[in-house]
C-alpha positions in Angstrom: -32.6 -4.2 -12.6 -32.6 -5.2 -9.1 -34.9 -3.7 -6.6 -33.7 -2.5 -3.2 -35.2 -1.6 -0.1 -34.0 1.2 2.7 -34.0 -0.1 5.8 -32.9 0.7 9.8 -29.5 0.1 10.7 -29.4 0.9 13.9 -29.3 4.9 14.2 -28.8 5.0 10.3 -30.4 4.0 7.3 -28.6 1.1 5.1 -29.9 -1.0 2.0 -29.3 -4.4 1.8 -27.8 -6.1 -1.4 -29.1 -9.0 -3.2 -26.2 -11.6 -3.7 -26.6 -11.0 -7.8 -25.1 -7.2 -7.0 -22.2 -8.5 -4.7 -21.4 -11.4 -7.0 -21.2 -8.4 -10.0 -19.5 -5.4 -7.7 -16.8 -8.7 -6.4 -18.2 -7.2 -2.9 -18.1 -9.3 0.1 -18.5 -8.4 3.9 -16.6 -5.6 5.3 -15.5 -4.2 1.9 -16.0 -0.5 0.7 -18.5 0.7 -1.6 -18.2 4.3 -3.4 -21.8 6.0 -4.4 -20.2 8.4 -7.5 -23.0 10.8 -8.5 -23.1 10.6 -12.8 -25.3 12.5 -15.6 -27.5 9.3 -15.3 -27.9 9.6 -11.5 -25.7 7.4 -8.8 -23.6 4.7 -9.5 -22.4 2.0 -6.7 -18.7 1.2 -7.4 -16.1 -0.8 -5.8 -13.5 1.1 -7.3 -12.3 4.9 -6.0 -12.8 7.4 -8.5 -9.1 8.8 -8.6 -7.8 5.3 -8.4 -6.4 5.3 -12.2 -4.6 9.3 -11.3 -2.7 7.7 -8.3 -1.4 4.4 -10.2 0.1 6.9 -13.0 1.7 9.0 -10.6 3.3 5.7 -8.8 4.1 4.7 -11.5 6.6 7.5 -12.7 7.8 7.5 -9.5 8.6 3.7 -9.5 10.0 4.5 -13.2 12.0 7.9 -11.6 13.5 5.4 -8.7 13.9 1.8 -10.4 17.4 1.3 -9.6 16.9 2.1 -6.1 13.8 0.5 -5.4 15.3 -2.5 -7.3 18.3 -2.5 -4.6 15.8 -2.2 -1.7 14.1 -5.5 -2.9 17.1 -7.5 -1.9 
């Protein structure tokens, strides 16, 4: 476990990552974090919740409109 601290950021209120977490989440500068709330409280992702629900519907539209995308990558 890896303890945090809150701390001013300006107007806001931030927290400030030890380079263990970044190195783990893949995180570097300027990249976006998601807080998802879970049973077992929050969880700090890198990875949108609903990412997996819009690959599967790209992908039956890329399997839908193979030939054509396969033409427009010429």
């Amino acid at each position: 476990m890896l303890k945090v601290k809150i701390t001013t950021v300006g107007n806001s209120m931030g927290i400030l990552l030890p380079k263990e977490a970044l190195i783990k989440l893949k995180a570097n500068k300027g990249d976006t974090l998601y807080l998802v709330e879970s049973p077992e409280g929050y969880i700090l992702t890198p990875y949108q919740e609903d990412f997996e629900s819009q690959m599967k519907a790209a992908e039956k539209v890329m399997k839908k409109y193979r030939n054509a995308l396969h033409e427009l990558a010429k």
